[in-house]
N, C-alpha and C positions, 0 to 999 in steps of 0.2 A: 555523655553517653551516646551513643552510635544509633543505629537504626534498627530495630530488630526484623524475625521473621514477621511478626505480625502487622510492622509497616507495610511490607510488600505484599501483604494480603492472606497471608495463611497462617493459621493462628493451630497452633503445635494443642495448646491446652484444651481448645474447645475439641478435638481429634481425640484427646487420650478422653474426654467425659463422655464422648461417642460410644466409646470399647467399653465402659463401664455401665452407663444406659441398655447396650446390646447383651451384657451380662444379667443385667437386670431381667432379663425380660426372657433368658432360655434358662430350662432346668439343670440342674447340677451334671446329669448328665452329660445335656446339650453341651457347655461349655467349656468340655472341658479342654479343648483345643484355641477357643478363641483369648488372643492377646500374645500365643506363641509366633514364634516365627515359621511356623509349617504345620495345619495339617496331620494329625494322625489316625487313621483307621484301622482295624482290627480286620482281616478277611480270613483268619483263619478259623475262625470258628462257624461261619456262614454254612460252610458244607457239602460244599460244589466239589465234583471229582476232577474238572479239567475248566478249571473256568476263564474265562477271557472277560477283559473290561472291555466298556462300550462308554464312550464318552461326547460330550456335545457342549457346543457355546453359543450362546443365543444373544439377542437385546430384545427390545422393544418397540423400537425404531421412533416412530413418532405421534408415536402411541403419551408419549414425554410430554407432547406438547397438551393435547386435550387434558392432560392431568393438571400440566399448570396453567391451562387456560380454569378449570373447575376448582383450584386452589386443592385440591384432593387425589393426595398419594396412596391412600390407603389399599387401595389395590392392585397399586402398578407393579409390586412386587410379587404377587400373585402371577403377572402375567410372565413375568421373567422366570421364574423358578418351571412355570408351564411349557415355556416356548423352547428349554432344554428337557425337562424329562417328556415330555410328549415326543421327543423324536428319537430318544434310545431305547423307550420303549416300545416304537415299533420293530424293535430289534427280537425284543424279547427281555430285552435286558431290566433286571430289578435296579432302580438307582440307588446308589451307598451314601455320596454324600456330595454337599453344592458349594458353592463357592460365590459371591457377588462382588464386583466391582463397581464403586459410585463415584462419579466423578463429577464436580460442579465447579463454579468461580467461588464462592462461598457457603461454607457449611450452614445450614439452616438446623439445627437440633431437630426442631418440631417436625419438619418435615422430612429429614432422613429418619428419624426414628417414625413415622406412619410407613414409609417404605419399606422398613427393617421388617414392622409386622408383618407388612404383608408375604417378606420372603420367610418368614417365620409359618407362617401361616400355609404357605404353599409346600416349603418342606415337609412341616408336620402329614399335610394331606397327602402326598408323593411317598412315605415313608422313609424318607432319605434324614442324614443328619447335616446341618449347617456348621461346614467344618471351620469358615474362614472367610476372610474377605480382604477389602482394600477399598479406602474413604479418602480420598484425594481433592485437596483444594488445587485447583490450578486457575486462577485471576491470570488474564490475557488470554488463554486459549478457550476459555469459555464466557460468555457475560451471564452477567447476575440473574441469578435467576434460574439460568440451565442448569439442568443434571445431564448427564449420561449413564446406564447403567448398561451393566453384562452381565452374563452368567457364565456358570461354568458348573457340569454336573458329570461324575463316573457314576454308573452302575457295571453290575455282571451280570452274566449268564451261563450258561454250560456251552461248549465250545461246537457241540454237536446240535445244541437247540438252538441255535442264532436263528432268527426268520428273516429270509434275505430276497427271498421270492425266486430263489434258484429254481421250486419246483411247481411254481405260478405254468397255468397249463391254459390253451387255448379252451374257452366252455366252461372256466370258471367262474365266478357270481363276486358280486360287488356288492359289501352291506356297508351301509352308511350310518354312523352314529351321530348324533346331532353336534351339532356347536352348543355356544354357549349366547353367541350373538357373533358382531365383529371378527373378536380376538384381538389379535395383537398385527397383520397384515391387510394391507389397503387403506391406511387411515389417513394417507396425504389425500388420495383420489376422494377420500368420502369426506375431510377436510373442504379441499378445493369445492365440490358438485355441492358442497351444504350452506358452509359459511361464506365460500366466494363468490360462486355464481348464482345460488338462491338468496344470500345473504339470510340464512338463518341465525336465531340467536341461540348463543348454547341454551340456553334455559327455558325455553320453549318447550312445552306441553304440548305432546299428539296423541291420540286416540288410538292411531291404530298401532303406538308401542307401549299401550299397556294406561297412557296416564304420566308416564314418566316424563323429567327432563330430558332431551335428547342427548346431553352432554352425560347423562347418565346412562343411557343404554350405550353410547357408543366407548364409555370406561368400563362397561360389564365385563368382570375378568375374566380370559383365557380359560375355556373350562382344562383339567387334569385327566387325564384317562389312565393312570399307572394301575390303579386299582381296580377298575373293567378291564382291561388288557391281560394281567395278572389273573386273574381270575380265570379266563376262558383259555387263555393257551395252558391251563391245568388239566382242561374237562376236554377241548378241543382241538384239531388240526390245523392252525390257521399260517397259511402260505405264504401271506403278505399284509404289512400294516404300513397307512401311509398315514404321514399326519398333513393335514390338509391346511399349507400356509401359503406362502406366494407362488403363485402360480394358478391355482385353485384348483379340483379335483382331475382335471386331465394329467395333467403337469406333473402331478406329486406323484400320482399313481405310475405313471408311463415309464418313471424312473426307476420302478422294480422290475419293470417283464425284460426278456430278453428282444434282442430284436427286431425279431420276426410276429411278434406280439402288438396288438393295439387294444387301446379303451374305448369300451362303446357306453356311456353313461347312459341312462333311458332321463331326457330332464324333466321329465313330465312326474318322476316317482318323486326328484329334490326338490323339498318345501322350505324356499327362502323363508330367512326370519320380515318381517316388516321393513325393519331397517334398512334392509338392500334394496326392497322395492323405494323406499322413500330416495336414498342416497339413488337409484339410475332416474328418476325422476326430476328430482334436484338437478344433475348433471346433464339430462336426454343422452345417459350412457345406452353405448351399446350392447345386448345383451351378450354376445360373445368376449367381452372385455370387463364387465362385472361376473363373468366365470370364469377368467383367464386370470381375475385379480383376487377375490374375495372365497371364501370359505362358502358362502349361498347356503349357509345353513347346514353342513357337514364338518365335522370337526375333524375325523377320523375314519378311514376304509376301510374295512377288512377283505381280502380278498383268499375266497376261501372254496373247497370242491362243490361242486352244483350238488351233490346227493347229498352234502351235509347243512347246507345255505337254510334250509328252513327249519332244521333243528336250531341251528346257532339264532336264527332272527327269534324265535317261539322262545328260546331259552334266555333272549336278553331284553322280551319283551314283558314275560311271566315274573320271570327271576330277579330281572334287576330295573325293573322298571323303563325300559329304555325304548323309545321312539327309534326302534332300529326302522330300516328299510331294503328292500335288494332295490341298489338304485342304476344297475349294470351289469356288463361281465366284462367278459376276455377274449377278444378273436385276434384272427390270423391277419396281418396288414395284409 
């Protein structure tokens, strides 16, 4: 007898016990696309008069590695399922449904299925459904041990409600909604400033993050904004929404105005999480490059009319419990 697929390292069987595990674990509902060969969703019932999709595809980056440095997957797929709906929802766009590709040198069960939850776990929260995906052994292009993941998310909107920042105006107000920590952006640089150059150990205990392992605040997952976002472009005006990933808040935001348009953040109003302070610390980074890199403690802008800016901050401060802030506006370059 010859040599099969599973000599050469990819084993066909433990793949089909994958799709079956992943059934296990979403509702009758959920699954009922997974193990077809495509995907299918219903939009005719949704309700939209003139709707357009809005669609995105994310990773994680190397966010990959801290997870298998912690042996713990359990929320890297949170961060994935976030690092796509967080960005078409600053569209406006409601997401429909996601998609994940996992790619490793050999399938581990244990640990793709902690992954699975957590993208189970981010959909649920995102309101989207988990239409499908793709579990790839490839031995040679990856070594043991690595994963790679992707996303891939559609949502909709109404054709006329897209927020694109077309009508983002000189004199407008900048409210910032928090992070969650890290995220999913700057994890080589706070890598390199932590483990390299301070020679920290993940599992080191600090004070001023709470008590925790550091290897656990810096896996704290991507927070979701679908459902604040959703909420407020019902009640309110909102111009422009940036989500705050590489680049950090200049960057993301500068990419809506026209222009003739510039960001004036105030950084005195942005209350870094601890983390950041310890990571430019670690590193003797510069502060213009731990805010050209890292989140600083903003997940999320809104950029919205000055006459309205303190109703919306009052209303997501009361209402949703949220550490808004006006941390800026909008002027003329």
């Amino acid at each position: 007898m010859g040599i099969t697929y599973r000599d050469s390292g990819v084993d066909i069987d433990k793949g089909d016990r994958f799709v079956e595990i992943i059934k296990e674990k979403l509702s009758d509902e959920e699954k009922k696309s997974i193990g077809l060969f495509g995907g299918v969703y219903d939009i005719s019932t949704i309700g939209y008069k003139n709707p357009v999709l809005v669609s995105s595809t994310d990773g994680v980056g190397t966010k990959l590695i801290l997870a298998r440095l912690a042996d713990n997957y359990k929320t890297i797929g949170i961060d994935l399922v976030a690092m796509c709906v967080n960005d078409i929802v600053t569209l406006g766009a409601k997401p429909l449904f996601f998609l994940d590709y996992m790619a490793t040198a050999k399938l581990d069960l244990n640990r793709a299925s902690d992954i699975l939850d957590g993208i189970i776990k981010g959909c649920r929260e995102s309101g989207c459904a988990l239409l499908g995906g793709e579990t790839a052994e490839m031995p040679g292009v990856y070594n043991r041990g690595d994963y790679e993941l992707a996303g891939f998310v559609v949502g909709i909107a109404e054709k006329d409600g897209l927020i694109t920042g077309k009508d983002i105006d000189n004199g407008d107000v900048i409210i910032g909604i928090p992070s969650s920590g890290i995220h999913s952006n700057g994890i080589s640089l706070a890598r390199k400033a932590l483990f390299e150059i301070k020679s920290y150990k993940p599992d080191m205990v600090f004070s001023e993050l709470g008590g925790i392992r550091l290897i656990d605040e810096l896996l704290k997952p991507t927070r979701i904004y679908v459902s604040l976002v959703m909420r407020l472009i019902g009640k309110y005006s909102i111009k422009g929404i940036a989500h705050i990933t590489g680049g950090g808040l200049y960057s993301n935001i500068l990419r809506l105005l026209p222009e003739d348009l510039d960001v004036a953040v105030e950084w005195s109003t942005v209350k870094p999480h601890p983390i950041f302070n310890l990571i430019r610390e670690a590193g003797e980074i510069d502060i213009d490059e731990m805010r050209r890199t890292f989140n600083m403690g903003v997940g999320l802008a809104l950029i919205v009319d000055s006459h309205e800016a303190s109703f919306i901050v009052e209303f997501l401060r009361k209402e949703m419990n949220e550490r808004a802030e006006i941390i800026g506006s909008i002027v003329k370059k």
